[in-house]
C-alpha positions as CSV (number, residue, x, y, z in Angstrom):
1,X,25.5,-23.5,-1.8
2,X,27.9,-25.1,-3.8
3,X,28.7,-24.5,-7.5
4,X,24.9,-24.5,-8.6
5,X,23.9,-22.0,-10.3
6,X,22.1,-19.5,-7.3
7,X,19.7,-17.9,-9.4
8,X,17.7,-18.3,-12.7
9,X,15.9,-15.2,-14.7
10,X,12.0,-15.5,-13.7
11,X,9.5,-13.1,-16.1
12,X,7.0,-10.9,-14.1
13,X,4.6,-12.1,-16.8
14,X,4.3,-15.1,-16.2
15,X,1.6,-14.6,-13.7
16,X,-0.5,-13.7,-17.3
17,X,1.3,-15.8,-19.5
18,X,-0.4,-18.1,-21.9
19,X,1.4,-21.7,-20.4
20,X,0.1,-20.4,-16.8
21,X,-3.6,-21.3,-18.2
22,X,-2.9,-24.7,-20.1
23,X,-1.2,-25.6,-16.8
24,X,-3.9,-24.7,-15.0
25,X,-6.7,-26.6,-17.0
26,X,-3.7,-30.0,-17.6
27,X,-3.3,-30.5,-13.8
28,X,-6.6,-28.9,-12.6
29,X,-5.0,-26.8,-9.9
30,X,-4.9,-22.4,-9.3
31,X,-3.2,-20.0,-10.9
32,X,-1.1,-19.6,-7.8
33,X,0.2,-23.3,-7.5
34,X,0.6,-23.6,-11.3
35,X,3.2,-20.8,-10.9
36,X,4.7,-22.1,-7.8
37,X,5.5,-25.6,-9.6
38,X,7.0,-23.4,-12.3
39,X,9.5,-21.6,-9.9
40,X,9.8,-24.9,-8.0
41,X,10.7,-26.7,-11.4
42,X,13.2,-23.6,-12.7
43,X,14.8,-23.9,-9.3
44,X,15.5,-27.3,-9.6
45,X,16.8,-27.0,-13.2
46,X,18.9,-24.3,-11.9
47,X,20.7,-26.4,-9.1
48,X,21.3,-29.8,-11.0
49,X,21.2,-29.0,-14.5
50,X,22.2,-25.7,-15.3
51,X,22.0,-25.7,-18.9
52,X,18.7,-26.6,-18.9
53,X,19.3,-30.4,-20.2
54,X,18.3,-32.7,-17.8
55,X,18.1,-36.0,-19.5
56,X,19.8,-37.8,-17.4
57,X,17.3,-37.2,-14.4
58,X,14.2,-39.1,-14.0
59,X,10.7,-38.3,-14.1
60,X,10.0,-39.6,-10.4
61,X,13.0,-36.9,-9.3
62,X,11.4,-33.7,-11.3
63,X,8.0,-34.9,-10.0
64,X,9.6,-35.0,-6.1
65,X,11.5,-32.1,-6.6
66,X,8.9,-29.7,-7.4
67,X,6.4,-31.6,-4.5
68,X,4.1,-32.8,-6.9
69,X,1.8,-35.1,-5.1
70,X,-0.6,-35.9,-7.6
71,X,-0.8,-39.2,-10.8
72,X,2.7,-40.0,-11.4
73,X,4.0,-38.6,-14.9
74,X,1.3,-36.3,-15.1
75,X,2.9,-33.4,-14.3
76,X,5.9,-33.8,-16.2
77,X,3.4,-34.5,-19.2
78,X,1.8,-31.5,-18.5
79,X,4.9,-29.4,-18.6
80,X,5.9,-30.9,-21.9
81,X,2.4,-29.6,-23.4
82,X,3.2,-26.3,-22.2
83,X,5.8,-26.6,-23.3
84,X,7.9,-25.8,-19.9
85,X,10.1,-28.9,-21.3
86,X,11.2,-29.4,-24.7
87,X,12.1,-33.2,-25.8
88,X,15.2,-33.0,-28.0
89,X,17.5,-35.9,-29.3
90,X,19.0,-36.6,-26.4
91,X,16.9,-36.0,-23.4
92,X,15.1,-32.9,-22.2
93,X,15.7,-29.8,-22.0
94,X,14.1,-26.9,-19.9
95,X,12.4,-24.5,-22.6
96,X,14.2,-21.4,-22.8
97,X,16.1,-21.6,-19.7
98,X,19.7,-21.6,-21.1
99,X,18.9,-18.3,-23.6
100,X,17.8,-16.2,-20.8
101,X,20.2,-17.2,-18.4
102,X,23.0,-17.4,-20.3
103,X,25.2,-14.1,-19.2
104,X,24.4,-15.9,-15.5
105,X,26.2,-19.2,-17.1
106,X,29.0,-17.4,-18.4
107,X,29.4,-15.5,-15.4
108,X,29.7,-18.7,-13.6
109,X,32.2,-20.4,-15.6
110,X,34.4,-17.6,-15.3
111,X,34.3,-17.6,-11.6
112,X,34.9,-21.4,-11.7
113,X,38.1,-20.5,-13.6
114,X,39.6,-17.9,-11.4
115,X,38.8,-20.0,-8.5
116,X,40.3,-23.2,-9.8
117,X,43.8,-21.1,-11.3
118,X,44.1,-19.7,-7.5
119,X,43.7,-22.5,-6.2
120,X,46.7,-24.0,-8.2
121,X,48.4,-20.9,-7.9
122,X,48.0,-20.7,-3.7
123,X,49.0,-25.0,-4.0
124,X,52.3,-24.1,-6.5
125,X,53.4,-21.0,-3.4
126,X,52.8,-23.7,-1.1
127,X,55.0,-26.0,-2.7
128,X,57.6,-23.4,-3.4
129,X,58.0,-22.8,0.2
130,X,59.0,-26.5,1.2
């Protein structure tokens, strides 16, 4: 799957947490889909923005990428009420996401780094042997 981040830390509370509701009652849908567009919008946030900023993406894309089908901007409106998103000085940012996952991110850069020093290492062999 690439260098995306493959998981993101997801609260068994959230079912009963406080945002589920307002979600709920903003976009007038269930419980359930409320916490499926929450999964679907943490999963997205975890393959193409894994800090959590993501204010480079557009509205339109969050909306598409978490299948929301309904008024244009409303759902992302929704989530910053929640607040699901957090506006900051430079973008957005997906509330919370890079403190809980953060031992995930680390885990990832170091991975990146081993991977990138064999590389050179197995390319520097390589060119030792010519």
């Amino acid at each position: 799957m690439g260098e995306s981040m493959q998981w993101w830390k997801a609260s068994t509370d959230l079912k009963d947490h406080w945002k589920i509701g307002r979600l709920v009652k903003l976009l007038e849908i269930s419980e359930v889909e409320a916490i499926g567009y929450v999964h679907l919008f943490y999963s997205f946030v975890a393959k193409f923005a894994e800090t959590g900023d993501f204010g480079r993406i557009e509205t339109e894309e969050i909306e598409a990428a978490c299948k929301w089908k309904g008024t244009p901007k409303k759902f992302f409106d929704a989530f910053l009420k929640c607040p699901f998103i957090d506006k900051t000085s430079v973008g957005f940012r997906a509330h919370g996401f890079y403190d809980e996952n953060t031992r995930h991110l680390k885990d990832i850069s170091r991975k990146r780094r081993a991977r990138t020093g064999r590389a050179q290492g197995d390319t520097e062999a390589r060119d030792k042997q010519d």
